[in-house]
RODO-2510 file (C-alpha; in nm, 4 decimals, decimal comma):
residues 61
     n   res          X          Y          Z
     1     x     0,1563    -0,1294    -1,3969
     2     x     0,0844    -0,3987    -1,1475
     3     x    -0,2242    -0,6562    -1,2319
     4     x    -0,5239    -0,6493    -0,9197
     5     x    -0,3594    -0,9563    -0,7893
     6     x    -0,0115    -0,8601    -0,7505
     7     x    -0,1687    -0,5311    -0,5799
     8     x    -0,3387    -0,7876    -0,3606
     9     x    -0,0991    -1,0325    -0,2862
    10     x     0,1722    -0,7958    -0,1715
    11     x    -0,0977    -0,5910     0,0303
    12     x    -0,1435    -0,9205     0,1877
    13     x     0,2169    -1,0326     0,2386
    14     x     0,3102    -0,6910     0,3909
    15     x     0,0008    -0,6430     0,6015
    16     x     0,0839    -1,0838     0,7634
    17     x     0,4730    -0,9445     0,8044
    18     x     0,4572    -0,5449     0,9203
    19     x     0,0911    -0,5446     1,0843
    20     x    -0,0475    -0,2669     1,0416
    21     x     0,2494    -0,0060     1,0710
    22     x     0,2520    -0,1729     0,6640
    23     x     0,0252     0,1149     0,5800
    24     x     0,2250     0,3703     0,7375
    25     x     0,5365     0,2818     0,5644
    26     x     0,3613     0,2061     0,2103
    27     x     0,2117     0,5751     0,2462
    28     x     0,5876     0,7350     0,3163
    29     x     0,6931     0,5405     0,0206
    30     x     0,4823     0,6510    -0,1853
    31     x     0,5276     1,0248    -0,0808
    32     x     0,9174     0,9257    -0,1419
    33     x     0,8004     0,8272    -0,5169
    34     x     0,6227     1,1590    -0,5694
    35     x     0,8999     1,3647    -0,3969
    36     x     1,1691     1,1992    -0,6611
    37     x     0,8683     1,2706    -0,9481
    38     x     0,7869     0,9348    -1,0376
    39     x     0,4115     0,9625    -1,0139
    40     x     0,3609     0,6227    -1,1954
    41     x     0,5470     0,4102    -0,8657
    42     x     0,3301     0,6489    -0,5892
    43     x     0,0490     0,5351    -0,7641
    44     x     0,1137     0,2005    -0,7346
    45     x     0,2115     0,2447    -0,3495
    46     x    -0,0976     0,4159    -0,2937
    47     x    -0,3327     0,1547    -0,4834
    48     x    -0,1820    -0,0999    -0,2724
    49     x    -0,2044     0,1137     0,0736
    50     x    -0,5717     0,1364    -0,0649
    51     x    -0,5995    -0,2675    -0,0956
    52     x    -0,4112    -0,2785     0,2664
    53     x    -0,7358    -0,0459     0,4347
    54     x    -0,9820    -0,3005     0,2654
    55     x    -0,8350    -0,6163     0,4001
    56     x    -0,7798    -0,4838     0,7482
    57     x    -1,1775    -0,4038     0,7245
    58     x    -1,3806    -0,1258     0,8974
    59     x    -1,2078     0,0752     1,2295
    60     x    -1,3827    -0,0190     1,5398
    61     x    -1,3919     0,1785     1,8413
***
């Protein structure tokens, strides 16, 4: 299991290199993760798509 701040800094590092299609693609991968049945690695996807939301802030319209 990933510490907060390795959650964090590759939220970060994806988000400054993929924008925000970096959220899309860490979703899929972690539907890929819980299609092969490793529910331990979606987790982790999903925890950092989770960090990803928080950093980009609140949707404005």
């Amino acid at each position: 299991m990933m510490s907060e701040t390795q959650v964090h800094a590759i939220a970060r590092q994806m988000l400054e290199m993929q924008g925000a299609a970096a959220i899309a693609k860490v979703v899929q991968k972690a539907q890929q993760c819980e299609t092969g049945g490793d529910a331990e690695d979606a987790r982790e996807w999903r925890h950092i798509a989770d960090a990803m939301r928080i950093m980009r802030g609140p949707r404005q319209s």
